[in-house]
C-alpha positions as a Markdown table, in Angstrom:
| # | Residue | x | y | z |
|---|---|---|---|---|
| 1 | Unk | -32.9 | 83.6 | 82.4 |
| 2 | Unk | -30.6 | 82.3 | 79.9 |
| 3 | Unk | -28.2 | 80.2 | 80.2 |
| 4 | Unk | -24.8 | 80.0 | 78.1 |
| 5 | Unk | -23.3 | 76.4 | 77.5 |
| 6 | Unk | -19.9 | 76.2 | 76.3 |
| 7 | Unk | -19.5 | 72.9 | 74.5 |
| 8 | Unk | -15.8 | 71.1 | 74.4 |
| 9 | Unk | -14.9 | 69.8 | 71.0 |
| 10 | Unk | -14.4 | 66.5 | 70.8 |
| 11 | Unk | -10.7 | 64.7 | 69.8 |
| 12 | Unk | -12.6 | 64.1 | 65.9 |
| 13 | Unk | -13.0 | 67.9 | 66.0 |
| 14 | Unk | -9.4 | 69.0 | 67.0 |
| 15 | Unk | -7.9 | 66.2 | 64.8 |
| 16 | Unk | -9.9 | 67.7 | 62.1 |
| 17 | Unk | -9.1 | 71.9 | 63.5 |
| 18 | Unk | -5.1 | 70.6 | 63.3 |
| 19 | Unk | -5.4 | 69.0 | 60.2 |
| 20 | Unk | -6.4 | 72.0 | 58.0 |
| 21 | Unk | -4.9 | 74.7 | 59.9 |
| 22 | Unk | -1.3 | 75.1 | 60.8 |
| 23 | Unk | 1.5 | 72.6 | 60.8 |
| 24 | Unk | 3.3 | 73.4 | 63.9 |
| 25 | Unk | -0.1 | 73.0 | 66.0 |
| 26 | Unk | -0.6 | 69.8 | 64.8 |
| 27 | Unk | 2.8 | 68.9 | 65.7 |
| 28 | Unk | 2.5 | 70.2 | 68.8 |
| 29 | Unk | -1.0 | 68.7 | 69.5 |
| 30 | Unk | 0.7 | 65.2 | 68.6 |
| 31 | Unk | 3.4 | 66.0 | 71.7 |
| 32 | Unk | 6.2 | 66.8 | 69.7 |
| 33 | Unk | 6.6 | 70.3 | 70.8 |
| 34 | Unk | 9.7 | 69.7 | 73.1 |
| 35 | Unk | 11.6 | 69.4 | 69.9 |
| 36 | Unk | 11.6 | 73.0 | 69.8 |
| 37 | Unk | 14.9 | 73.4 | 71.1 |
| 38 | Unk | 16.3 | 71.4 | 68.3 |
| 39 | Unk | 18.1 | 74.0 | 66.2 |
| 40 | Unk | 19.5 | 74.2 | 62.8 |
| 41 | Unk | 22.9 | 73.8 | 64.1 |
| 42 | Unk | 21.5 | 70.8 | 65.8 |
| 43 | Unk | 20.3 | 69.9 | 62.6 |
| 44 | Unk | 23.8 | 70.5 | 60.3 |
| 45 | Unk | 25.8 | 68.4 | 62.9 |
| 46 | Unk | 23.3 | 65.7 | 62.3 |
| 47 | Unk | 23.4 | 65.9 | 58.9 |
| 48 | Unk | 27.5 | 66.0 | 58.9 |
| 49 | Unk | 27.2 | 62.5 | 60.9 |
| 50 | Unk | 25.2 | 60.8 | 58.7 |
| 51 | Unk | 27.3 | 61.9 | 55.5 |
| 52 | Unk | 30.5 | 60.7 | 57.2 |
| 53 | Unk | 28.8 | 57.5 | 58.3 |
| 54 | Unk | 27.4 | 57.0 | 54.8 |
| 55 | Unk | 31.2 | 58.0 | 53.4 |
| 56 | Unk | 32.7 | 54.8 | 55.7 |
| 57 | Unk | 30.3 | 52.5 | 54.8 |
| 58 | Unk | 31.0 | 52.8 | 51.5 |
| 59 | Unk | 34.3 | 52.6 | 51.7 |
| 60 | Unk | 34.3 | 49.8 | 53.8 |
| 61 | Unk | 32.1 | 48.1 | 50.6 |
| 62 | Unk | 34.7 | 49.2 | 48.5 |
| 63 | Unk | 37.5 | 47.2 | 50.9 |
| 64 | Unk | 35.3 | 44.4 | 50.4 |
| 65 | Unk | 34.9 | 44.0 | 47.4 |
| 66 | Unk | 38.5 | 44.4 | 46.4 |
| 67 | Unk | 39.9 | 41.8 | 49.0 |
| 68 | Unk | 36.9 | 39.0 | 47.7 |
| 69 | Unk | 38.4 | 39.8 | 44.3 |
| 70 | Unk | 42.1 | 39.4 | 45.6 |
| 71 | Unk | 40.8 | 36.4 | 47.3 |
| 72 | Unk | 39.9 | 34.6 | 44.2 |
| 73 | Unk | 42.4 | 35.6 | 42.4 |
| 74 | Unk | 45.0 | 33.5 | 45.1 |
| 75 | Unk | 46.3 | 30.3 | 43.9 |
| 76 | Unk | 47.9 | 29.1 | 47.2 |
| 77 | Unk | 46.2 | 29.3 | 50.8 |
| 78 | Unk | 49.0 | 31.2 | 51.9 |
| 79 | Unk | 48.2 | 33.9 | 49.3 |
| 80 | Unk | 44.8 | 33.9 | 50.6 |
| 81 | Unk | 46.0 | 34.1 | 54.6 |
| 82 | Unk | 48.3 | 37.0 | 53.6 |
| 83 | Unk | 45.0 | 38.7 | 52.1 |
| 84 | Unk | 42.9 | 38.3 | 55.0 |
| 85 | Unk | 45.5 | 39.6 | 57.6 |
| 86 | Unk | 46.1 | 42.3 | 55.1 |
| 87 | Unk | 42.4 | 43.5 | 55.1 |
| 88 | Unk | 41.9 | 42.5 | 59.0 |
| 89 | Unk | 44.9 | 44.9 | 59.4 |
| 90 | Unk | 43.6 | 47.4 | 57.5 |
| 91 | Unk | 40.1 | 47.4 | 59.2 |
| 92 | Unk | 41.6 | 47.6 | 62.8 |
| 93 | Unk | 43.9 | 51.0 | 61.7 |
């Protein structure tokens, strides 16, 4: 009588199986397979955020820059007050 013994690979060996075989089963092994849902429209809105985020902190850099150059260019404090509120303003519309 013979008897047939299954044998369960070991993590090594599915780490190794995933490795060299297809992408998406090694995400999935790794638990990221409930990001299936996530779309390409998902995706493009994402993407459209993080443009328009990158957009205003560059012009916000751009603010910056011009009111520390109006700023030295002041001779009076009143000059530079009148600055300030001017770039304060600006950043609150």
């Amino acid at each position: 009588m013979t008897v047939a013994t299954t044998r369960k690979p070991t993590a090594d060996a599915k780490k190794a199986e995933t490795e060299r075989g297809d992408p998406m089963a090694a995400l999935q092994s790794a638990g990221l397979d409930s990001l299936s849902w996530f779309g390409a429209p998902m995706l493009e809105n994402m993407s459209t955020m993080g443009s328009e985020m990158l957009q205003f902190f560059a012009d916000r850099i751009k603010e910056d820059m011009k009111t520390q150059h109006e700023i030295l260019h002041c001779k009076t404090p009143r000059e530079m007050l009148e600055v300030q509120t001017k770039f304060f303003q600006k950043a609150i519309d």
